[in-house]
Backbone atoms as SQL, in Angstrom:
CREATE TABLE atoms (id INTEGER PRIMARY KEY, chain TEXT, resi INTEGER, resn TEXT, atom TEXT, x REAL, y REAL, z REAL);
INSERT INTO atoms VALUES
  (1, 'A', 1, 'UNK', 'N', -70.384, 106.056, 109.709),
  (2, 'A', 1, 'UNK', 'CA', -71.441, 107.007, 109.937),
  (3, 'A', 1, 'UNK', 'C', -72.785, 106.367, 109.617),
  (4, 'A', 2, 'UNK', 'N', -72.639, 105.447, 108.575),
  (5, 'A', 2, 'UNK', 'CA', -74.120, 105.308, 108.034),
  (6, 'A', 2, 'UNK', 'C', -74.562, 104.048, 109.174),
  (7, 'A', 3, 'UNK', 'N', -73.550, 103.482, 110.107),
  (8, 'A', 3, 'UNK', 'CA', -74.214, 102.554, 111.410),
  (9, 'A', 3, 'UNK', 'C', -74.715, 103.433, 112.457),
  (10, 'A', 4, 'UNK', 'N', -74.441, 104.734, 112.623),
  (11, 'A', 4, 'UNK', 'CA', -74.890, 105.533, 113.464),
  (12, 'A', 4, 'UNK', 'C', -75.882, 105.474, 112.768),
  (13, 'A', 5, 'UNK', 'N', -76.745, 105.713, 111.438),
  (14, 'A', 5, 'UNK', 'CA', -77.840, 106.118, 111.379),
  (15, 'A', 5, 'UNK', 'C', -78.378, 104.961, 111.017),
  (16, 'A', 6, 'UNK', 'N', -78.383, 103.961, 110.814),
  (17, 'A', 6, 'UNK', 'CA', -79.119, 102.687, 110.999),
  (18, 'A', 6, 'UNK', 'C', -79.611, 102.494, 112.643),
  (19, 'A', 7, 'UNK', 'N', -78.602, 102.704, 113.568),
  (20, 'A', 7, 'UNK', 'CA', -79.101, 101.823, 115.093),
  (21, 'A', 7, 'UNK', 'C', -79.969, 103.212, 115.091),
  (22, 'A', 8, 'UNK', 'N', -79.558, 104.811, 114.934),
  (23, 'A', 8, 'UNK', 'CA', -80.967, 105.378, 115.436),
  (24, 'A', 8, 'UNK', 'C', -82.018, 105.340, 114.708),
  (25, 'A', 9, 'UNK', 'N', -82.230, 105.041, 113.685),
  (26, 'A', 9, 'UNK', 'CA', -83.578, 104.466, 113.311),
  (27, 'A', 9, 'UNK', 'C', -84.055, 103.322, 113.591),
  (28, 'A', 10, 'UNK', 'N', -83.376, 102.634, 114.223),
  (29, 'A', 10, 'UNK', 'CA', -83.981, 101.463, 114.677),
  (30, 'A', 10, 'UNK', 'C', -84.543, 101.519, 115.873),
  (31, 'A', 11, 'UNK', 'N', -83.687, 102.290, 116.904),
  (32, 'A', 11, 'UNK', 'CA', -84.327, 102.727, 118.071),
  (33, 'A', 11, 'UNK', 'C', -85.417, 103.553, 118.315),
  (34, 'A', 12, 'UNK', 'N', -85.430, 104.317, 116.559),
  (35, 'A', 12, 'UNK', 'CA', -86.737, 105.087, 116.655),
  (36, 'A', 12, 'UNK', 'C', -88.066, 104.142, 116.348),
  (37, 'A', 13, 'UNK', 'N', -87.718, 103.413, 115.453),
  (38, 'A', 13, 'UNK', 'CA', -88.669, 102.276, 115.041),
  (39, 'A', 13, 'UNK', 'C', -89.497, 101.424, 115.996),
  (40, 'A', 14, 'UNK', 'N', -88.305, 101.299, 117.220),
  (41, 'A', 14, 'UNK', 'CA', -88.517, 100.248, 117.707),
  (42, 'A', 14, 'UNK', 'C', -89.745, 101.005, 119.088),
  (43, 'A', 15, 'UNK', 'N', -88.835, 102.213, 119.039),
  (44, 'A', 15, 'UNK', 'CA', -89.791, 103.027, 120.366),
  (45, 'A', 15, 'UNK', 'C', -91.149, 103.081, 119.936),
  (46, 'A', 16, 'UNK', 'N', -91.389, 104.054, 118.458),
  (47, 'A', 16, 'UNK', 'CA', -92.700, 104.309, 117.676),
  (48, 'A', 16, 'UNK', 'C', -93.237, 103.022, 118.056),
  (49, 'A', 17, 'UNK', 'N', -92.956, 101.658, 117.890),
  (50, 'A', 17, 'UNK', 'CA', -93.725, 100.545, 117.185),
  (51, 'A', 17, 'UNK', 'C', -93.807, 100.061, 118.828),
  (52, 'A', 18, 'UNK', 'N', -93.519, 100.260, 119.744),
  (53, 'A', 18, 'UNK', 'CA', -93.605, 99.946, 121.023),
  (54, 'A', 18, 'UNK', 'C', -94.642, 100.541, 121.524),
  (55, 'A', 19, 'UNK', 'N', -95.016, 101.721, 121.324),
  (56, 'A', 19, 'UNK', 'CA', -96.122, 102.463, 121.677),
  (57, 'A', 19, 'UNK', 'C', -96.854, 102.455, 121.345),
  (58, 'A', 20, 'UNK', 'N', -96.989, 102.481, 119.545),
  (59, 'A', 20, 'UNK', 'CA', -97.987, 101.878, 118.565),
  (60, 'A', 20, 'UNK', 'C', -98.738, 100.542, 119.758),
  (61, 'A', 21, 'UNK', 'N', -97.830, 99.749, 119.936),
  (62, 'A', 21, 'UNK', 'CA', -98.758, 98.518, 120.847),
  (63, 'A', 21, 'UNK', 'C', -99.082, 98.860, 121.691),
  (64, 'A', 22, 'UNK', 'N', -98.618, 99.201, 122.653),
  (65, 'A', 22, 'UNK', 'CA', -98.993, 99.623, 124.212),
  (66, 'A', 22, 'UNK', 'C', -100.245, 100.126, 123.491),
  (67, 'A', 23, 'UNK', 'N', -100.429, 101.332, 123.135),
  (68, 'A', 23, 'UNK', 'CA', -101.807, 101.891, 122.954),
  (69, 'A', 23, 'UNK', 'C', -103.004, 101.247, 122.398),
  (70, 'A', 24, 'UNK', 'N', -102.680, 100.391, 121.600),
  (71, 'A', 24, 'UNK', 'CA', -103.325, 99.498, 120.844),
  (72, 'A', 24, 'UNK', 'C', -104.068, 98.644, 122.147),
  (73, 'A', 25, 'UNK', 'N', -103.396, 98.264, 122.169),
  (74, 'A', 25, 'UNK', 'CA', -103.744, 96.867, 123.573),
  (75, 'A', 25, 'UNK', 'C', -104.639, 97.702, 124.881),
  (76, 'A', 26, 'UNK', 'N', -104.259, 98.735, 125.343),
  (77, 'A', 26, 'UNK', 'CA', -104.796, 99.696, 126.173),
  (78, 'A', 26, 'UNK', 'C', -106.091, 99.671, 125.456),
  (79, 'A', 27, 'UNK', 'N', -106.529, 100.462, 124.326),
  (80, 'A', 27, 'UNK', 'CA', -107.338, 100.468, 124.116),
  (81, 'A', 27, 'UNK', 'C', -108.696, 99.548, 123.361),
  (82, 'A', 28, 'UNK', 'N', -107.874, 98.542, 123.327),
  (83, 'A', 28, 'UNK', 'CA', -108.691, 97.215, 123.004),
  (84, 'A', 28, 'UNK', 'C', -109.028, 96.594, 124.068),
  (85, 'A', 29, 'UNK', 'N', -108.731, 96.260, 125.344),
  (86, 'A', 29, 'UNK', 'CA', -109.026, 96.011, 126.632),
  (87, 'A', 29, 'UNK', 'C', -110.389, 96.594, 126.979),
  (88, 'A', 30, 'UNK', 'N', -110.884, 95.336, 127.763),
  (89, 'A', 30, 'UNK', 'CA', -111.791, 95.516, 128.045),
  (90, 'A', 30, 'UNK', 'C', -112.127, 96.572, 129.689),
  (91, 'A', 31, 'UNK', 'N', -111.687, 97.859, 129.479),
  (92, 'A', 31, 'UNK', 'CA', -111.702, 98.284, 130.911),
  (93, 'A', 31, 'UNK', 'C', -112.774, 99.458, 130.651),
  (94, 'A', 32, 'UNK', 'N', -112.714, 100.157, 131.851),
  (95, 'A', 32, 'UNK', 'CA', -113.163, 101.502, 131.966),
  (96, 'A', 32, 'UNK', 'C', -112.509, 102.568, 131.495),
  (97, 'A', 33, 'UNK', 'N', -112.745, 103.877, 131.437),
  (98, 'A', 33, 'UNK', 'CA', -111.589, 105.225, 130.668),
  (99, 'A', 33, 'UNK', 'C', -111.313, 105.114, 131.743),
  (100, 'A', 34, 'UNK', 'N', -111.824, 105.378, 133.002),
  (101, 'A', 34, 'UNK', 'CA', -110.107, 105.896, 134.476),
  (102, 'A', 34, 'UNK', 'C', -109.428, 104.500, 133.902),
  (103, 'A', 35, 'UNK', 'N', -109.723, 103.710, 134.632),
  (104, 'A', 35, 'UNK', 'CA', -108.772, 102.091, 134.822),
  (105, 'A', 35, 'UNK', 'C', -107.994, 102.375, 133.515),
  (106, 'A', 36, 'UNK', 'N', -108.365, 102.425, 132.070),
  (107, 'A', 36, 'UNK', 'CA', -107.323, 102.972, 130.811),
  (108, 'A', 36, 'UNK', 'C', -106.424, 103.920, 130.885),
  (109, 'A', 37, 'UNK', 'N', -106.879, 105.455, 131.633),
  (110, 'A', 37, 'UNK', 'CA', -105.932, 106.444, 131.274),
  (111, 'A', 37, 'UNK', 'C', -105.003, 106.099, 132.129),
  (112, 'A', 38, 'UNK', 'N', -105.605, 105.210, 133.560),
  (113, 'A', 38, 'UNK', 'CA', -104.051, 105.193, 134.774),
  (114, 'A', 38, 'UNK', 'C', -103.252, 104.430, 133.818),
  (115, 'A', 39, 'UNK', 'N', -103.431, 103.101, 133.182),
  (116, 'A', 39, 'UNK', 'CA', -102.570, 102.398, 132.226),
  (117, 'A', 39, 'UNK', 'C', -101.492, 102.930, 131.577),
  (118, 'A', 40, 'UNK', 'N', -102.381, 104.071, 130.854),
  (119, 'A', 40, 'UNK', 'CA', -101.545, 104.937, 130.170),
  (120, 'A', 40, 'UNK', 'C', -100.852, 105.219, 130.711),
  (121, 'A', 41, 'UNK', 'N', -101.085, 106.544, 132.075),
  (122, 'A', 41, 'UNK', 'CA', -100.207, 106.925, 132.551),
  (123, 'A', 41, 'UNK', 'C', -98.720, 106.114, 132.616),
  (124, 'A', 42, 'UNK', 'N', -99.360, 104.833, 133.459),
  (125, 'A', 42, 'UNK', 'CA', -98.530, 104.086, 134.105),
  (126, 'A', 42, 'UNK', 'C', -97.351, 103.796, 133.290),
  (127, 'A', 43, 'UNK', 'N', -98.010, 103.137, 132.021),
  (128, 'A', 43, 'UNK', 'CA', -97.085, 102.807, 131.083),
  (129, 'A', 43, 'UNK', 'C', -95.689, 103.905, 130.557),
  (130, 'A', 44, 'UNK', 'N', -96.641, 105.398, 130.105),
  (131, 'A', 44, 'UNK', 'CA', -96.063, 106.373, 130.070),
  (132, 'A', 44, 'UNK', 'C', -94.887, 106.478, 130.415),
  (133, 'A', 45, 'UNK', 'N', -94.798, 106.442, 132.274),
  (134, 'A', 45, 'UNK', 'CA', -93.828, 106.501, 133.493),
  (135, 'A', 45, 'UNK', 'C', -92.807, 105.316, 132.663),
  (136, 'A', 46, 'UNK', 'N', -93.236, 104.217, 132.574),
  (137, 'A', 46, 'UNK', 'CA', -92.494, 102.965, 132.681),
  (138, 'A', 46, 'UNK', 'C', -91.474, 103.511, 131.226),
  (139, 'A', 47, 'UNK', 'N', -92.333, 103.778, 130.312),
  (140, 'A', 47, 'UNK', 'CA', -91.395, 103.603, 128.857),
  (141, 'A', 47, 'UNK', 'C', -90.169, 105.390, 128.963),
  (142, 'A', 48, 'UNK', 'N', -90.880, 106.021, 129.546),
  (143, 'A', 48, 'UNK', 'CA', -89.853, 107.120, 130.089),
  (144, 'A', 48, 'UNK', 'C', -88.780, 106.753, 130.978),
  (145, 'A', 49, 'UNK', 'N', -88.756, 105.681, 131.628),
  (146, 'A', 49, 'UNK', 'CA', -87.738, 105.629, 132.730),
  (147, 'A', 49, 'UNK', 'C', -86.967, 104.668, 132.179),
  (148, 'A', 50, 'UNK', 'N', -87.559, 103.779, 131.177),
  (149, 'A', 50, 'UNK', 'CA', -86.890, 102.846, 130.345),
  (150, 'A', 50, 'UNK', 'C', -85.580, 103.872, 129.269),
  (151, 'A', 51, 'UNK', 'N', -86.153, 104.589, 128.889),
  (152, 'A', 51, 'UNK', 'CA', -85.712, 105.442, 127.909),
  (153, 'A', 51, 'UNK', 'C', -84.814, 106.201, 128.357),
  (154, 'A', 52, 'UNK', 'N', -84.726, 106.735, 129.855),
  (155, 'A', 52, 'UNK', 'CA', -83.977, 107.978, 130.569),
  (156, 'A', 52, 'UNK', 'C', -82.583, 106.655, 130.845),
  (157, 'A', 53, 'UNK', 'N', -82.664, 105.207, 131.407),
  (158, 'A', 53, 'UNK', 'CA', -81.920, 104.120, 131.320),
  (159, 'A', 53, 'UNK', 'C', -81.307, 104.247, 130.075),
  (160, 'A', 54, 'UNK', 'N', -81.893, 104.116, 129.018),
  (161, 'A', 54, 'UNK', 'CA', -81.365, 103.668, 127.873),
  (162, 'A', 54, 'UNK', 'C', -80.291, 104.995, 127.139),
  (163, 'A', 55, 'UNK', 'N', -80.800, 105.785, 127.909),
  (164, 'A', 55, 'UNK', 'CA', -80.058, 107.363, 127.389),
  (165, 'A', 55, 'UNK', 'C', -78.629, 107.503, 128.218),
  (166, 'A', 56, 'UNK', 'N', -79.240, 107.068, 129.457),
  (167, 'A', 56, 'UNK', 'CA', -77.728, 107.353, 130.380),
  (168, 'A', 56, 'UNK', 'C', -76.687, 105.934, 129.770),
  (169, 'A', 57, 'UNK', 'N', -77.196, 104.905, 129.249),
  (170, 'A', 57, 'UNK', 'CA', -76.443, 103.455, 129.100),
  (171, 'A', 57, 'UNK', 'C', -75.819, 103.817, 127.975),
  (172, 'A', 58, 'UNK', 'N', -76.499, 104.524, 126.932),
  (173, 'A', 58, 'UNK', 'CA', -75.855, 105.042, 125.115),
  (174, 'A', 58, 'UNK', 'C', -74.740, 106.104, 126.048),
  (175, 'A', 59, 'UNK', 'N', -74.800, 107.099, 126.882),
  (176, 'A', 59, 'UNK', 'CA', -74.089, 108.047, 126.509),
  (177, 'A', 59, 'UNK', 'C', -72.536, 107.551, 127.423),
  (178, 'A', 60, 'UNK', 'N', -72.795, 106.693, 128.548),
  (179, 'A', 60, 'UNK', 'CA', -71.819, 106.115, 129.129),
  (180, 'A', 60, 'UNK', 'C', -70.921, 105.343, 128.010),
  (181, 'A', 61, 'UNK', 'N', -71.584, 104.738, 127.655),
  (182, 'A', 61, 'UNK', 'CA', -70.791, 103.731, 126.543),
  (183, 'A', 61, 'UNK', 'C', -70.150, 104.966, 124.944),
  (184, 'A', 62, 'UNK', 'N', -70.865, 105.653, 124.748),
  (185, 'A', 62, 'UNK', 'CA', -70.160, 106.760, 124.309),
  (186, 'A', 62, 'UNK', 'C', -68.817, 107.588, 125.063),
  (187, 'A', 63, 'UNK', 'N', -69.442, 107.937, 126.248),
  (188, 'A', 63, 'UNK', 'CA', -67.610, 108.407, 126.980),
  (189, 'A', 63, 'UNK', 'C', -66.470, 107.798, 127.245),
  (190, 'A', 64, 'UNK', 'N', -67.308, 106.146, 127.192),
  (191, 'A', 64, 'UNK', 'CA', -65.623, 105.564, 127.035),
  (192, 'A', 64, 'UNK', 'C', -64.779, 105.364, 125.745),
  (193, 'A', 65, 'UNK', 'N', -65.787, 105.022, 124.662),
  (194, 'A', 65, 'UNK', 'CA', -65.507, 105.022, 123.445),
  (195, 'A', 65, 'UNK', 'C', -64.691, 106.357, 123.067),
  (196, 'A', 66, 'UNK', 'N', -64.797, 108.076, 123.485),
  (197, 'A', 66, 'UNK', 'CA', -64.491, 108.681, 122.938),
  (198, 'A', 66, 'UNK', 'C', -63.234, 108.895, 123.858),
  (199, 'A', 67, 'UNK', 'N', -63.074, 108.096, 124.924),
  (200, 'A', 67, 'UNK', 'CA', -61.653, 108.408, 126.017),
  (201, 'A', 67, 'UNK', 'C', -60.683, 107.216, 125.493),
  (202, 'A', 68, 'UNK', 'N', -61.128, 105.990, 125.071),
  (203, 'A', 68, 'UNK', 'CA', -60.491, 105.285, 124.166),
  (204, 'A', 68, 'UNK', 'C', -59.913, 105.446, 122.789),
  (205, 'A', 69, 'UNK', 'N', -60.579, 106.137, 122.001),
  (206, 'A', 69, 'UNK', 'CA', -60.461, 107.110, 121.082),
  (207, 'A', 69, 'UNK', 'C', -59.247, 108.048, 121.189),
  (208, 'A', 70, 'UNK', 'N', -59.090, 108.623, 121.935),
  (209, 'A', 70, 'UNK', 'CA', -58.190, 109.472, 122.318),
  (210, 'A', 70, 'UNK', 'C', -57.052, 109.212, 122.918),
  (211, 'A', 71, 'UNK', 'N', -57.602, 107.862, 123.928),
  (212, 'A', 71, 'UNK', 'CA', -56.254, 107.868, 124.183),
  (213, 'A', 71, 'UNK', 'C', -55.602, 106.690, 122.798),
  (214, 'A', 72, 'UNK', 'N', -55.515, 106.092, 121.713),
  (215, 'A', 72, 'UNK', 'CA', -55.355, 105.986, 120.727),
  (216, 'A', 72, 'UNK', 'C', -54.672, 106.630, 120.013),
  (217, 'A', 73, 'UNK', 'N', -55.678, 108.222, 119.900),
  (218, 'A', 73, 'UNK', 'CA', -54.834, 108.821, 119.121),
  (219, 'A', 73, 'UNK', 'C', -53.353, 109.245, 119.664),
  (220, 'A', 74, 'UNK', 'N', -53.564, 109.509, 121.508),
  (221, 'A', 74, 'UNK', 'CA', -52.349, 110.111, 121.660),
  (222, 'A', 74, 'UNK', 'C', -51.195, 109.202, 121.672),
  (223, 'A', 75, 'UNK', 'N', -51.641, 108.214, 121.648),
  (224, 'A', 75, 'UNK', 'CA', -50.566, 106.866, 121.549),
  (225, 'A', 75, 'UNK', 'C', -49.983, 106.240, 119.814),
  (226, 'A', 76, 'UNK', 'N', -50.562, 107.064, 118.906),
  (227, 'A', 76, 'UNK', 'CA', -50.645, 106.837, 117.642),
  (228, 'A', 76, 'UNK', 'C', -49.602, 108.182, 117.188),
  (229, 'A', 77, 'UNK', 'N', -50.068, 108.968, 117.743),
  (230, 'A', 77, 'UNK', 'CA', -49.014, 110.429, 117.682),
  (231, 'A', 77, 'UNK', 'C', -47.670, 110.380, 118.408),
  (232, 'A', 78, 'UNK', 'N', -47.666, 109.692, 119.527),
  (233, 'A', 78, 'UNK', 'CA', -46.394, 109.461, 120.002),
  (234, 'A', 78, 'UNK', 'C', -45.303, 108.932, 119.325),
  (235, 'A', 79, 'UNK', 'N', -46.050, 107.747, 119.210),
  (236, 'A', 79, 'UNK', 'CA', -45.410, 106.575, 117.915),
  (237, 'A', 79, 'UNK', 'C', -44.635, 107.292, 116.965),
  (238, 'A', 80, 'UNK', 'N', -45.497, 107.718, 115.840),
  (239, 'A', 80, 'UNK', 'CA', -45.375, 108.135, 115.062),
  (240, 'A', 80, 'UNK', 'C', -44.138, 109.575, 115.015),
  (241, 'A', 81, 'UNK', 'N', -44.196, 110.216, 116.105),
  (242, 'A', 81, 'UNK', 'CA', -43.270, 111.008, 116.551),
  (243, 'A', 81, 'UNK', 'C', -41.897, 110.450, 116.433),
  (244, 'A', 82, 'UNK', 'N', -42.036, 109.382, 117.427),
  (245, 'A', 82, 'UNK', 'CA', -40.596, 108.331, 117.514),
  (246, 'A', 82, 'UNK', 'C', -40.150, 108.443, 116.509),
  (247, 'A', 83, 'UNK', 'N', -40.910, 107.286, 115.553),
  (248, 'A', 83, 'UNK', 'CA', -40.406, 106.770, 113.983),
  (249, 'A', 83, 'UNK', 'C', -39.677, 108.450, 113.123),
  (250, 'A', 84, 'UNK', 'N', -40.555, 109.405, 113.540),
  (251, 'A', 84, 'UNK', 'CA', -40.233, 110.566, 112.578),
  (252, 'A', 84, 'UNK', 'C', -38.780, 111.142, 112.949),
  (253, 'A', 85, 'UNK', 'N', -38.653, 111.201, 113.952),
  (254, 'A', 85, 'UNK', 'CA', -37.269, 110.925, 115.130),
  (255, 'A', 85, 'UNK', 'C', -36.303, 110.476, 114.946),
  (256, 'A', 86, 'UNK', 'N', -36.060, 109.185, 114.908),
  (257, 'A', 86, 'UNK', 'CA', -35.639, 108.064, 113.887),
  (258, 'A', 86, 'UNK', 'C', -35.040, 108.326, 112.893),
  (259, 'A', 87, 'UNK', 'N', -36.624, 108.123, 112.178),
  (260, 'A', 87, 'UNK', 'CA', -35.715, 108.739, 110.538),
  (261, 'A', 87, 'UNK', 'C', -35.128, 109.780, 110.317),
  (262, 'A', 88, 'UNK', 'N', -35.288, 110.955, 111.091),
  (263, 'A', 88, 'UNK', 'CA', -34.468, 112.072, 110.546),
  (264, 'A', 88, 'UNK', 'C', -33.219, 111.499, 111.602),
  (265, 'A', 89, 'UNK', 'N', -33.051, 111.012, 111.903),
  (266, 'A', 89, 'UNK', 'CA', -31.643, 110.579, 112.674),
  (267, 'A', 89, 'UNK', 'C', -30.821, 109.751, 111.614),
  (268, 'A', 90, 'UNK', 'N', -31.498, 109.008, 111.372),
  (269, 'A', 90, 'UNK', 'CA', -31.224, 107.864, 110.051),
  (270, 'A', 90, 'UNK', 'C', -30.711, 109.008, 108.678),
  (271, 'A', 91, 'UNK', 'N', -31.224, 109.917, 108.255),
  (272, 'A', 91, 'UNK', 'CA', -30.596, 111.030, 107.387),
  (273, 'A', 91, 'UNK', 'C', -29.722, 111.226, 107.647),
  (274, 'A', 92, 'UNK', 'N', -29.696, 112.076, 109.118),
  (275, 'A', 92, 'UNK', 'CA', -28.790, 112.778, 109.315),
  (276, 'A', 92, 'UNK', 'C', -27.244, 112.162, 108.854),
  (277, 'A', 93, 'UNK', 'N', -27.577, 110.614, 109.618),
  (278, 'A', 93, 'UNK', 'CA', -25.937, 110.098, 109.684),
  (279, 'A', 93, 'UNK', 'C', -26.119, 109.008, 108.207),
  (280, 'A', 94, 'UNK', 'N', -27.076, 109.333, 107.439),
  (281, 'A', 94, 'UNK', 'CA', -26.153, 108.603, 106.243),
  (282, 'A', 94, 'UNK', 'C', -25.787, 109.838, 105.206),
  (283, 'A', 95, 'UNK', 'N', -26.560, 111.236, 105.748),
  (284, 'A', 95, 'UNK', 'CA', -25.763, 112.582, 104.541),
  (285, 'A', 95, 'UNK', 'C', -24.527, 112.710, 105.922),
  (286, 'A', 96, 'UNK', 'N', -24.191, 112.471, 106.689),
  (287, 'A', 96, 'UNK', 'CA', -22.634, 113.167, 107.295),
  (288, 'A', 96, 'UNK', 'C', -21.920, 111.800, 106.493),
  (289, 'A', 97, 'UNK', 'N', -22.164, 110.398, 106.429),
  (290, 'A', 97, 'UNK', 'CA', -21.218, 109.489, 105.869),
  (291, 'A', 97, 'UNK', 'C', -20.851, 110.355, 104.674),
  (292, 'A', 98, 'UNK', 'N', -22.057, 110.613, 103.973),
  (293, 'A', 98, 'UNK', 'CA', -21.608, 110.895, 102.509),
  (294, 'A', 98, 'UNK', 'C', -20.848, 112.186, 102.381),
  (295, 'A', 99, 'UNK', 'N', -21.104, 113.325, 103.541),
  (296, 'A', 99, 'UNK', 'CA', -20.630, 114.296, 103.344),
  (297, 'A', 99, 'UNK', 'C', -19.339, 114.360, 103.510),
  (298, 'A', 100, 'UNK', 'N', -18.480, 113.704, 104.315),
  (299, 'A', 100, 'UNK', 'CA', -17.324, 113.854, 105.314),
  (300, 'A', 100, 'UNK', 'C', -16.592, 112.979, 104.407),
  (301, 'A', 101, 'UNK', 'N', -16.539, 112.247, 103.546),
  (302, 'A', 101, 'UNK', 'CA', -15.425, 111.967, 102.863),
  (303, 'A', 101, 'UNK', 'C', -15.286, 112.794, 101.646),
  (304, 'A', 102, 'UNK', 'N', -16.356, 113.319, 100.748),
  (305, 'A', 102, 'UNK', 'CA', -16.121, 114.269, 100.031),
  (306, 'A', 102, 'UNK', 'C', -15.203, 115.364, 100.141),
  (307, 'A', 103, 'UNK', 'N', -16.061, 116.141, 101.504),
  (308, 'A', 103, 'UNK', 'CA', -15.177, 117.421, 102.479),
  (309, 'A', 103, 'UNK', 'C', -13.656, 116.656, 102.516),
  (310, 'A', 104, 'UNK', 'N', -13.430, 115.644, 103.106),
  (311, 'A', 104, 'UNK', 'CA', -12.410, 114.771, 103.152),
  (312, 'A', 104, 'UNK', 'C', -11.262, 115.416, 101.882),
  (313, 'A', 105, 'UNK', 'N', -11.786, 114.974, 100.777),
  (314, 'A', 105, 'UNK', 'CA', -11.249, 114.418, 99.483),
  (315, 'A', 105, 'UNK', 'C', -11.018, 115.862, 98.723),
  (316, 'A', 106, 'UNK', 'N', -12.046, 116.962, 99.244),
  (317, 'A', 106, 'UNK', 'CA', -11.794, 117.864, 98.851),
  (318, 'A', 106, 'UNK', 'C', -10.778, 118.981, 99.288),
  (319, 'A', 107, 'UNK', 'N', -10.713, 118.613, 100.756),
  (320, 'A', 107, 'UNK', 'CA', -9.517, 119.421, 101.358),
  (321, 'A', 107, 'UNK', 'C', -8.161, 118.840, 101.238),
  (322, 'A', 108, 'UNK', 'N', -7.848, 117.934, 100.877),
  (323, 'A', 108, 'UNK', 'CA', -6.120, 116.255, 99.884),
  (324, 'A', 108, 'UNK', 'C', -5.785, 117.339, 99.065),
  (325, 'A', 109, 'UNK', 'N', -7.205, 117.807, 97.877),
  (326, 'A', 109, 'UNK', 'CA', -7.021, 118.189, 96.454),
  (327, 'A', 109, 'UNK', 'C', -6.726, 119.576, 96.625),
  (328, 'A', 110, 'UNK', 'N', -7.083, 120.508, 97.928),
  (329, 'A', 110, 'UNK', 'CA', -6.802, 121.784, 97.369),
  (330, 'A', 110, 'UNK', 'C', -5.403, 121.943, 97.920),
  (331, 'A', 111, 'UNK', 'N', -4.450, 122.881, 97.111),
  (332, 'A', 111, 'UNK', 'CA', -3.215, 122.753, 97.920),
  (333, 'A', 111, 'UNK', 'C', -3.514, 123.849, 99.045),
  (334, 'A', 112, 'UNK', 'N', -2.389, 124.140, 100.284),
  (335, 'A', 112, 'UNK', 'CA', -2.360, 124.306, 101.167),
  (336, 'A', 112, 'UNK', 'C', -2.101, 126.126, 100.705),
  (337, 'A', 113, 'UNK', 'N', -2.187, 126.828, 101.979),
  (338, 'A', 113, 'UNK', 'CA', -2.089, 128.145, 101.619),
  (339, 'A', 113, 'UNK', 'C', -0.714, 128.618, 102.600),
  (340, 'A', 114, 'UNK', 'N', -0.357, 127.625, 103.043),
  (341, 'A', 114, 'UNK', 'CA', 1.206, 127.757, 104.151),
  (342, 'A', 114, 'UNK', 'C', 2.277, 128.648, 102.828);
């Protein structure tokens, strides 16, 4: 969890401190206010479409991660099913060993009711 919140602060960092420049530089330039605000604009457009990219690229790479994820788990539950399967099979036939000669030994000892 705490790498989820490291990369989004970094991406926030990195956006803030991206714009921080752009604006900086815009307005240290030697232009006119139109020729500046189209900049802006322009830039605006550019770091939005960068960002709408970068949103669809995080959330793609998120849907496979969480279909990988899953299918994991259902392959982890299967498994695990088996083995549980198994072992109660593995019970079963080492309490009938133990049971069936007792029952055995106990029906020798009782006498008969003929």
């Amino acid at each position: 969890m705490s790498d989820k919140n490291d990369f989004g602060t970094f991406i926030m960092g990195f956006t803030i401190g991206a714009l921080a420049g752009a604006v900086a530089s815009l307005l240290m330039a030697p232009q006119t206010g139109e020729e500046t605000r189209q900049l802006i604009k322009d830039r605006a457009i550019e770091l939005k479409e960068k960002g709408a990219e970068s949103y669809e690229e995080t959330k793609r790479k998120a849907e496979i991660a969480y279909k990988d994820a899953v299918a994991k788990y259902e392959q982890f539950a299967e498994t695990t099913k088996e083995k549980a399967a198994d072992f109660g099979q593995q019970v079963k036939s080492k309490v009938d060993e133990l049971v069936h000669p007792v029952e055995k030994a106990a029906e020798e000892t009782q006498p008969s009711a003929e």
